[in-house]
C-alpha positions as CSV (number, residue, x, y, z in Angstrom):
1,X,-17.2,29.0,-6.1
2,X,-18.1,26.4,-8.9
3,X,-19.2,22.8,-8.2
4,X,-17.0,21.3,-10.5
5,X,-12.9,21.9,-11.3
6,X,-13.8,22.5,-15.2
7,X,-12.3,23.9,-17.3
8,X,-9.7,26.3,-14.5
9,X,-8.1,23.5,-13.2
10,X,-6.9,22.8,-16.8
11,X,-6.3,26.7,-17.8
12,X,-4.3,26.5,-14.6
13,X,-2.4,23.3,-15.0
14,X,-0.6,24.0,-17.7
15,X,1.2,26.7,-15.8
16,X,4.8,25.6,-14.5
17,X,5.3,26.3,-11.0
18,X,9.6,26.7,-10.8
19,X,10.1,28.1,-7.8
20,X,8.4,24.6,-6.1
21,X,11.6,23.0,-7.9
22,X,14.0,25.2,-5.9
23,X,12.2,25.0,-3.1
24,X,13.0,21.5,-3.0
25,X,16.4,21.4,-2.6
26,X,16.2,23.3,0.6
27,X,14.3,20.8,2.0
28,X,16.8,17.8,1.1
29,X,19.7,20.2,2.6
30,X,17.4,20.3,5.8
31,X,17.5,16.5,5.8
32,X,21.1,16.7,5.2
33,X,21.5,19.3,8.4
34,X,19.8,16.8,10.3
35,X,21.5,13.6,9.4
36,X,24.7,16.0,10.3
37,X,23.4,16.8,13.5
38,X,23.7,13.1,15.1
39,X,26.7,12.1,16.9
40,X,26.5,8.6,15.7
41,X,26.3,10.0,11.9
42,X,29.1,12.8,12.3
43,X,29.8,14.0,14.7
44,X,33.3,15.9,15.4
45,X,32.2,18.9,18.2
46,X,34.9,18.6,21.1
47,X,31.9,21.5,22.6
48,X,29.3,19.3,23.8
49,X,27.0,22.1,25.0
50,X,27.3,23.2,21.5
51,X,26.7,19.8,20.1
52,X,23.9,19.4,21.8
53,X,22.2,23.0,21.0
54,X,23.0,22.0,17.7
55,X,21.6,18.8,17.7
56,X,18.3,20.2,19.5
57,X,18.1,23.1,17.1
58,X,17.8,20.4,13.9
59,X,16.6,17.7,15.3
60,X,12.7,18.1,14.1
61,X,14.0,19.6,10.3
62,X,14.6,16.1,8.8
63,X,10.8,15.1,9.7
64,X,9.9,18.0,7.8
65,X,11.7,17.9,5.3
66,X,10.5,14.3,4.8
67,X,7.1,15.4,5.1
68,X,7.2,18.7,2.6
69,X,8.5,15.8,-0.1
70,X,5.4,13.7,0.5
71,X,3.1,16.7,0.5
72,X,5.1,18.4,-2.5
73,X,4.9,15.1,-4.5
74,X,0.7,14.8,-4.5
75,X,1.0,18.5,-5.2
76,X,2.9,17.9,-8.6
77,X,1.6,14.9,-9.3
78,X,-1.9,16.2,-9.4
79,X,-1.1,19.8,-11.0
80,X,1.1,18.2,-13.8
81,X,-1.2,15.5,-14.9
82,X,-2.0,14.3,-18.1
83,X,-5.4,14.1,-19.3
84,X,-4.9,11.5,-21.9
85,X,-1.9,9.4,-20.1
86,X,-2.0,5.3,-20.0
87,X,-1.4,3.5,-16.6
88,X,1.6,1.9,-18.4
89,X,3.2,5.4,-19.2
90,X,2.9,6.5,-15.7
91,X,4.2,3.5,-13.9
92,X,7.7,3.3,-16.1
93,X,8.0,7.2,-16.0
94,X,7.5,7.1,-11.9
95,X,9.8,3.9,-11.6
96,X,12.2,5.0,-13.9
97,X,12.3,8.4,-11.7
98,X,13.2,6.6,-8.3
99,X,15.0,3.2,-9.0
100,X,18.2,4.0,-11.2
101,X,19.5,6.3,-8.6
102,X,17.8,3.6,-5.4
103,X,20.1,1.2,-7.0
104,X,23.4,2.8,-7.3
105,X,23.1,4.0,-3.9
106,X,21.9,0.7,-2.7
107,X,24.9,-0.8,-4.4
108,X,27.1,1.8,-2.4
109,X,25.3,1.0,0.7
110,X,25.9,-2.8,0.6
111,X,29.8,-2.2,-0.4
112,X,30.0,-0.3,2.4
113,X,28.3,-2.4,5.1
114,X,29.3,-5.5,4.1
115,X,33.2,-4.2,5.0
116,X,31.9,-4.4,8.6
117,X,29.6,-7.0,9.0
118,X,27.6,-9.6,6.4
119,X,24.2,-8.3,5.6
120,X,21.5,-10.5,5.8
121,X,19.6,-11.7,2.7
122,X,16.1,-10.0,4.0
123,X,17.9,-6.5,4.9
124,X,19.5,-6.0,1.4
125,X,16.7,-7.7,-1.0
126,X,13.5,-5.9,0.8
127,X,15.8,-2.8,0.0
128,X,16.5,-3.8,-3.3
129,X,12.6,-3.0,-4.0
130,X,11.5,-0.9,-1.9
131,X,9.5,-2.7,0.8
132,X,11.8,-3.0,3.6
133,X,10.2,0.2,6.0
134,X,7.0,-1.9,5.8
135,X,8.6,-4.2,8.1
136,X,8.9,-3.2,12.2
137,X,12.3,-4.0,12.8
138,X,15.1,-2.0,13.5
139,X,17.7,-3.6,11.4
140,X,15.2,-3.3,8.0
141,X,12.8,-0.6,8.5
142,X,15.8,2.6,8.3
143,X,18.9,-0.1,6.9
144,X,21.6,0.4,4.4
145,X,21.3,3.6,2.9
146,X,18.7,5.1,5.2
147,X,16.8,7.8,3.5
148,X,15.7,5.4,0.8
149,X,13.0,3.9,3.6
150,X,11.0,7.4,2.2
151,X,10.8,5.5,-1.4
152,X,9.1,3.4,0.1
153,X,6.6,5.3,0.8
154,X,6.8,7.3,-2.5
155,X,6.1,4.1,-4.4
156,X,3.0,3.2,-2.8
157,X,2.0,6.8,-3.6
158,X,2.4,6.4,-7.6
159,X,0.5,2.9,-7.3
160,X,-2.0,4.6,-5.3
161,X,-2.5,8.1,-7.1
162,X,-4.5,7.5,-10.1
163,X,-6.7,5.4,-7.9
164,X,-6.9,8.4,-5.1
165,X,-7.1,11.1,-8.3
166,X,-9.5,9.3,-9.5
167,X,-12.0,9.9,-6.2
168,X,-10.6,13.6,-5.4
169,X,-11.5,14.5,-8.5
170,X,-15.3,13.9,-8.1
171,X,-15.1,16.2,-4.9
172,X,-17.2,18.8,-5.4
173,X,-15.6,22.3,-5.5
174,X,-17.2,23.3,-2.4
175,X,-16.1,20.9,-0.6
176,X,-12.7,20.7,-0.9
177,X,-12.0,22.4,2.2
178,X,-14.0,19.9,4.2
179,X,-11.6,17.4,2.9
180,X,-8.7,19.1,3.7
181,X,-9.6,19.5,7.1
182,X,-10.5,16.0,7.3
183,X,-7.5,14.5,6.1
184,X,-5.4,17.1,8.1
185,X,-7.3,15.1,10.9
186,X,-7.0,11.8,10.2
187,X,-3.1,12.6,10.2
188,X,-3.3,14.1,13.6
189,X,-6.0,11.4,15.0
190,X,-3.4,8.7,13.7
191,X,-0.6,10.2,16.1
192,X,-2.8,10.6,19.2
193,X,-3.8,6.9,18.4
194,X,-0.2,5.5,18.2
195,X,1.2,7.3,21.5
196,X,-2.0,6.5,23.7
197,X,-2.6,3.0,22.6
198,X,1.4,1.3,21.6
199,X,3.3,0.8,24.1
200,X,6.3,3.7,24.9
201,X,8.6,1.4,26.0
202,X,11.5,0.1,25.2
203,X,12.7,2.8,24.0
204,X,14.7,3.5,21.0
205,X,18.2,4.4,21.7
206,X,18.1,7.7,20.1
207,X,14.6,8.6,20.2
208,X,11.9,8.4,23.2
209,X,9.5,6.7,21.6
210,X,9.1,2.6,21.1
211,X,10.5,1.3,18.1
212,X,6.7,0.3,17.0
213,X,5.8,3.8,17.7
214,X,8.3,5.1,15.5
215,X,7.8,2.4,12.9
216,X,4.0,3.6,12.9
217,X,4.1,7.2,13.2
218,X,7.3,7.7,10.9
219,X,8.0,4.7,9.1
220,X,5.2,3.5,8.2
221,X,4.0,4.1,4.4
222,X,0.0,3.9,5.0
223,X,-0.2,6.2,7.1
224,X,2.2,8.6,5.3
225,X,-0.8,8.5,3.0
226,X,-2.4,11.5,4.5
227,X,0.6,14.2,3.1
228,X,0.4,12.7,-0.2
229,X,-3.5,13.6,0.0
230,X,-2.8,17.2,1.3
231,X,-0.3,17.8,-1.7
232,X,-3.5,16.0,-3.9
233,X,-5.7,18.7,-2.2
234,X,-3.9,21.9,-2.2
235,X,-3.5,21.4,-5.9
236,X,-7.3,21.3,-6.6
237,X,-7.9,24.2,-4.4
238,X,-5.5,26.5,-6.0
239,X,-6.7,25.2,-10.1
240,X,-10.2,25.3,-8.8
241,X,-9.3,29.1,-7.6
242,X,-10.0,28.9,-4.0
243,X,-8.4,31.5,-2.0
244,X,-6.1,28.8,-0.3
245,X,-2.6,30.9,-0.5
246,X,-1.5,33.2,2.8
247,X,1.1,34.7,1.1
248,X,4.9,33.7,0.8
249,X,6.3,35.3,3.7
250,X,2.9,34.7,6.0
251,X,3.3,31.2,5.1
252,X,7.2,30.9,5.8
253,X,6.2,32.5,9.3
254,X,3.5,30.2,9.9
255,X,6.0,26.9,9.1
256,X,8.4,28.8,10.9
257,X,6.4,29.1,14.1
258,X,5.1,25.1,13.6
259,X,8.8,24.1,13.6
260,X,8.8,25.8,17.2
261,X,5.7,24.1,18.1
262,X,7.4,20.4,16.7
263,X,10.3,21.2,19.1
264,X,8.2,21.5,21.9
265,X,5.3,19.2,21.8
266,X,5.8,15.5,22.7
267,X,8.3,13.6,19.8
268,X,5.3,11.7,18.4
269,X,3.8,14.6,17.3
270,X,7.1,16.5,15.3
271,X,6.8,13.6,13.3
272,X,4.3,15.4,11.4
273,X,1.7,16.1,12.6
274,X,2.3,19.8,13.9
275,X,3.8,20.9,10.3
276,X,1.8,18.9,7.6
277,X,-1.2,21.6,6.9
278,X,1.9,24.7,7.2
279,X,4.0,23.1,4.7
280,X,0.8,22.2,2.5
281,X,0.0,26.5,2.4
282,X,3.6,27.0,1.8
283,X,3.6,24.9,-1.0
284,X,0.4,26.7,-2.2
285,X,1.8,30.2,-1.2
286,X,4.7,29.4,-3.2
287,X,2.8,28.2,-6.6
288,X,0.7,31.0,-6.2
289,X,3.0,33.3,-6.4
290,X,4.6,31.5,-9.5
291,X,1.0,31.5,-10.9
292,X,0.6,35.8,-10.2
293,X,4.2,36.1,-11.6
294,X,5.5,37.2,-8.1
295,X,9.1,36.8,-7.2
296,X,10.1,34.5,-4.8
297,X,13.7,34.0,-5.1
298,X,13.0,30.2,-6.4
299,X,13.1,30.7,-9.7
300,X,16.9,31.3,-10.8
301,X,18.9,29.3,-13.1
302,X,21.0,28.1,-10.4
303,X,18.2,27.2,-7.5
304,X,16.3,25.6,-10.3
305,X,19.2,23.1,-11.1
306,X,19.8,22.1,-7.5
307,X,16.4,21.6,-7.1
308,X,16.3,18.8,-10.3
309,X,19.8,17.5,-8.3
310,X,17.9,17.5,-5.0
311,X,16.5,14.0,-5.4
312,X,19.9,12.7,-5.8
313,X,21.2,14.8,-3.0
314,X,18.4,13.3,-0.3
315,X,19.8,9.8,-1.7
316,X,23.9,10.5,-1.7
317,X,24.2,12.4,1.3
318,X,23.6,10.2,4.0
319,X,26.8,7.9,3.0
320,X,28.9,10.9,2.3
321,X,28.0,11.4,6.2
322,X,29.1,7.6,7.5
323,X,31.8,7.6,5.1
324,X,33.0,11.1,6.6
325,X,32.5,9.6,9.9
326,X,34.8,6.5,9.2
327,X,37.4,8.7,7.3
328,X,37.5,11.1,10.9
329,X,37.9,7.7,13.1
330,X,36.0,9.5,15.8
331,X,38.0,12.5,16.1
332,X,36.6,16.1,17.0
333,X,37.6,19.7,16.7
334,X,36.9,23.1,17.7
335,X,33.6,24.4,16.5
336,X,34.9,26.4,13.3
337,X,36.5,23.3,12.5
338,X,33.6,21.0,12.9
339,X,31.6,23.5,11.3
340,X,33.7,23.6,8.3
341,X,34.0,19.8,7.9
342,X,30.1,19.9,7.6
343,X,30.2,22.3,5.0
344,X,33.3,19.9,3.5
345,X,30.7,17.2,3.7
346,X,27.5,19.1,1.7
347,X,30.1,20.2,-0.6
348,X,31.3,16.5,-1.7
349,X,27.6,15.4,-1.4
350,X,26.5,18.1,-3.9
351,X,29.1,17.1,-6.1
352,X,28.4,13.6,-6.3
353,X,24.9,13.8,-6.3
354,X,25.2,16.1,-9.9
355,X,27.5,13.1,-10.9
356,X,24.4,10.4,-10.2
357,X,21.9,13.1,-11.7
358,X,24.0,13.6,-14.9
359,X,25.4,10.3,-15.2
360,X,22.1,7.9,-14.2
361,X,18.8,10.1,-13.4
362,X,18.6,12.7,-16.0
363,X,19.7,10.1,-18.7
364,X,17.5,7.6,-18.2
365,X,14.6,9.8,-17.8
366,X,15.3,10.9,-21.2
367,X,15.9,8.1,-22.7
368,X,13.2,6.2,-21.5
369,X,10.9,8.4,-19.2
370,X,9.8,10.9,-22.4
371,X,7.9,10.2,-25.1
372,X,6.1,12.8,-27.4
373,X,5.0,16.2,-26.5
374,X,1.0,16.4,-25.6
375,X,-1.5,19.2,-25.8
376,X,-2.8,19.7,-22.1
377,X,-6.2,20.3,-22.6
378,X,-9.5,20.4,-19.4
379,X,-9.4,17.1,-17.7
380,X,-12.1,14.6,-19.0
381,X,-14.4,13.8,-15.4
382,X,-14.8,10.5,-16.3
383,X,-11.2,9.2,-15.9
384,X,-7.8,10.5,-13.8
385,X,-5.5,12.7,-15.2
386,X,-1.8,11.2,-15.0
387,X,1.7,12.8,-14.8
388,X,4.6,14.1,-16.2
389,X,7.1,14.7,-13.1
390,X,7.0,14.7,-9.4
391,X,8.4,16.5,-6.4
C-alpha cells in the first residue's frame, strides 16, 4: 500500500459515483416510513396489533437513515473535492445547497403551527439558522419542521470539513484503517458514556431514554461528527485503493443484519452506533461497484432524479405527514386502507418535493452555486481539496 494518497486518489476522484445518488433517496423514504410509523404523526390503523408490529418493524430506519446522510455527505464531500477551490466558493455553494429549501419549509412550518398555538421567538429564530438542535430542550431541539434539526448538524460539518480534510489528508496510507477503527470507537464509546453516566429518567414520552440522553446521543451535532469522519474515511480508503469494499450484496446483508441488531440492543445504541461502520462499507460497496462498472440498479435515469429530489423529500415530508394527520381528524381504517393513505401521503410528498427542487433548489444552485468548469487534477498535500456537491 503507498504511504501517501498521490496521484490515485486524484485518478480516482474524478470518477462519478451515480448509483450513491439513488441510493439516497431510499434512505430519505426510510425516514419517511418512519415518521409514518408514529401514531402521533399519522396514524390511521383501527388494528392495533398491526400498528404496533408496524411501528416496531420501522422504528430504528429513520436513525439510519439519518446516519447513512451524515456518513454519505463526508463520503462526497471528500471524493468530489476541488483541488484548487476558495473557502468563499465552498461556503456559498454548501449554504446555498441547504438554506433555500430550510426556508420555505420553515416558512410552512411556522404557518402551520402558529394556527394552533403562538411560537415563541427562540423556537422559530434558532430554526431560522440552524442552531436550534444545539439546545436540550424539547420544544427547540426537534421543533417546527422536525427533520431540519439534521441541518443542523450538516452545517457544522461544511464549517468543519476543510479543517477535518485538511488533517485526514496527512494520514498516512497505512494507517487509514487504524483511524477508521478509532473513530468507529469514539462513536460507540460516546453512547456507552451517555447511557451509563446521564441520567435515564424522566423519560421521554415516546422514547425510553431521558430527554438529555436523546438530546446527546441523537441530537446533538458534535458528536454526530464521528459519521461525517467515517464518510471522510471510506472515501480515502477506496481513492487510496485499499481493499475496503465487501461487495454490494455482502454489504446490504451486513446493514441488513445490523438493522436487526439496532432493534434489539438497548435504544441508545440504534441511534447509531450499531449501523454506522455497515452503512460506511455500503456506501463503499456501492461506489466500488460504480468505480469497476458493476450494475447496481442505482444508476437509472429515474432513480438518479429522485435521488437529486431526495433532499427536498427528507425536508417536505414530514408536514405532508401532520398536515395528513389534521386533514384525517384522528380517524382510522382497515389496514388496506391505512396502508393506502400512506402511500397517498409519499405520493403528495414526492410531488411537492420535485416542486421545491425545480422551483427553489435546483435553480438557485445554478444560478448561484456554479461557476466555471475546473480541470481535476492530484490534490496538492499542502492544502484541502474543496467540493463540488454533497450527499
Amino acid at each position: 500500500m503507498p504511504d501517501h494518497h498521490g496521484s490515485g486518489a486524484g485518478q480516482l476522484s474524478r470518477q462519478k459515483l451515480p448509483s450513491l445518488t439513488g441510493l439516497r433517496f431510499f434512505a430519505a423514504a426510510l425516514v419517511f416510513l418512519f415518521h409514518a410509523s408514529l401514531p402521533e404523526v399519522l396514524g390511521g390503523f383501527e388494528d392495533q396489533g398491526f400498528a404496533d408490529g408496524y411501528a416496531q418493524a420501522f422504528s430504528r430506519v429513520g436513525f439510519a437513515g439519518v446516519s447513512f446522510f451524515f456518513i454519505l455527505s463526508g463520503f462526497v464531500l471528500a471524493w468530489s473535492a476541488r483541488p484548487k477551490d476558495t473557502l468563499r466558493a465552498f461556503y456559498r455553494r454548501r449554504l446555498l445547497k441547504i438554506y433555500p429549501n430550510h426556508i420555505v419549509m420553515w416558512a410552512v412550518a411556522l404557518c402551520f403551527f402558529a394556527t394552533m398555538t403562538p411560537v415563541r421567538p427562540g423556537v422559530w429564530l434558532t430554526n431560522l439558522f440552524l442552531v436550534h438542535s444545539w439546545i436540550p430542550r424539547a420544544d427547540t431541539a426537534v421543533s417546527l419542521n422536525q427533520p431540519s434539526w439534521s441541518l443542523c448538524s450538516e452545517l457544522l460539518f461544511y464549517l468543519l470539513f476543510p479543517l477535518l480534510w485538511r488533517w485526514i489528508r496527512t494520514i498516512r496510507s497505512s494507517r487509514l484503517w487504524m483511524w477508521f477503527g478509532l473513530t468507529s470507537t469514539g462513536l460507540l464509546s460516546t453512547q456507552l458514556m451517555i447511557d451509563g453516566w446521564i441520567s435515564g429518567t424522566p423519560r421521554l414520552p415516546d422514547w425510553p431514554v431521558s430527554l438529555m440522553q436523546a438530546w446527546l446521543g441523537y441530537n446533538f451535532p458534535p458528536l454526530r461528527l464521528f459519521e461525517f469522519v467515517l464518510g471522510m474515511l471510506v472515501a480515502r480508503l477506496l481513492a487510496e485503493g485499499h481493499r475496503v469494499s465487501l461487495g454490494v450484496t455482502p454489504a446490504l446483508a451486513l446493514t441488513g443484519g445490523g438493522y436487526v441488531l439496532a432493534l434489539a440492543v438497548p435504544w441508545q445504541y440504534g441511534f447509531n452506533a450499531v449501523l454506522a461502520v455497515p452503512l460506511a462499507l455500503l456506501v463503499a460497496a456501492i461506489a466500488h461497484a460504480d468505480i469497476a462498472g458493476r450494475r447496481t440498479g442505482l444508476r437509472g435515469r429515474l432513480l438518479t432524479l429522485l435521488g437529486e429530489v431526495s433532499f427536498a423529500f427528507y425536508l417536505v415530508h414530514f408536514m405532508v405527514l401532520l398536515i395528513a394527520h389534521d386533514l384525517l381528524e384522528g380517524r382510522q381504517f382497515d389496514t388496506a386502507t391505512a396502508l393506502a393513505v400512506i402511500a397517498l401521503a409519499f405520493a403528495v410528498t414526492l410531488l411537492l418535493s420535485w416542486l421545491l427542487y425545480e422551483g427553489v433548489e435546483r435553480p438557485i444552485m445554478r444560478r448561484w452555486a456554479g461557476g466555471p468548469k475546473r480541470t481535476v487534477t492530484a490534490a496538492e498535500p499542502d492544502r484541502p481539496q474543496l467540493v463540488e456537491h454533497s450527499g
